[in-house]
N, C-alpha and C positions, 0 to 999 in steps of 0.2 A: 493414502488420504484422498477423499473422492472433491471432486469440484465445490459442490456444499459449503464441506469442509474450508477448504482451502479459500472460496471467497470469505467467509465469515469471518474466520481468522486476520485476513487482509483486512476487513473493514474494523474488524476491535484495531488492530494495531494501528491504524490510520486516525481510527477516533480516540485514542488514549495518545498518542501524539500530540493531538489538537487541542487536547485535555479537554475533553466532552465525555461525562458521566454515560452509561447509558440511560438514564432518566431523561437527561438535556439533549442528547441526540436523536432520541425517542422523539422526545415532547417536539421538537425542531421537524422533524417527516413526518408526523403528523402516525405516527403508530403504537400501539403501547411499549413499552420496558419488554417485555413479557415476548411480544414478539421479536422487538431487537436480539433480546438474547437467542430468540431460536436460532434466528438468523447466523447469528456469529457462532454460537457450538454448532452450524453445521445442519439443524436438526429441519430446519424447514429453506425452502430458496426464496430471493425478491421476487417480487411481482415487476412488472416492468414500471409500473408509477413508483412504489418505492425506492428501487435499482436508481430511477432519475433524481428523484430527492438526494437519495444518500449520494449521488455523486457532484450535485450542486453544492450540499451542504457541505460539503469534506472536502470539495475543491478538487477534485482528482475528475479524470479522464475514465473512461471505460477502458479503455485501451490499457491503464498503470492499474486498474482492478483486477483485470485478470491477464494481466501478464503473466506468461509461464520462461522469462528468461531465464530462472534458478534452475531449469529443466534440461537447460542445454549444455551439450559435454563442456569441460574445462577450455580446450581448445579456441570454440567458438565465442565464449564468454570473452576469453582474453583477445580476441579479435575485434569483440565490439568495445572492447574497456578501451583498446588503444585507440580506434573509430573516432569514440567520446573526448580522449583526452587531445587528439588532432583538432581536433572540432573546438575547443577550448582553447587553446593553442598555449598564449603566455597570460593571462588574464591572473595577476596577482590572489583577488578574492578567491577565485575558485580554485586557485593551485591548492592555496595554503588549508580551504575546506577538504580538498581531496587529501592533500598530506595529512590532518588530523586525523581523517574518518581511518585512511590504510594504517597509522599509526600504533590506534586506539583497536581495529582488528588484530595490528601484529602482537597487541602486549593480553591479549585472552587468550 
């Protein structure tokens, strides 16, 4: 799957999260439906004015746009999980979100 790809997909997943139609997220950056959808199958790239909307609107960073951390062998991934989970340290809220979400992976 080429970059395209792979941003557009990130930005539906992001805007169906939010629960933002593509009409309403469209209509919000100021570009048609028509394009949004290019955008997300892949089939055309942002422009850099767009790329800034959708990242204002969506509330995400460029940086969590195109992350490629899925990309990195098992090893170094479980390296940064433990990083994250030190860093978190005993904070009740976030233990108990990280034990649903590993959970709810281990029962698929």
């Amino acid at each position: 799957m080429g970059i395209k790809q792979e941003i557009g997909k990130k930005i539906k997943r992001i805007r169906l999260e939010k629960g933002y139609t593509q009409e309403k997220l469209a209509e919000m950056i100021d570009i048609s439906q028509k394009a949004l959808s290019s955008i997300e199958v892949g089939e055309n790239f942002l422009k850099a004015e767009t790329l800034d909307k959708i990242l204002t609107t969506l509330d995400i960073t460029a940086e969590e746009l195109f992350a490629t951390n899925h990309l990195k062998n098992t090893t170094e991934l479980l390296r940064m999980i433990n990083i994250n989970l030190a860093q978190i340290g005993d904070n009740p809220e976030k233990l108990g979100i990280i034990y649903n979400l590993t959970k709810c992976l281990n029962n698929k």
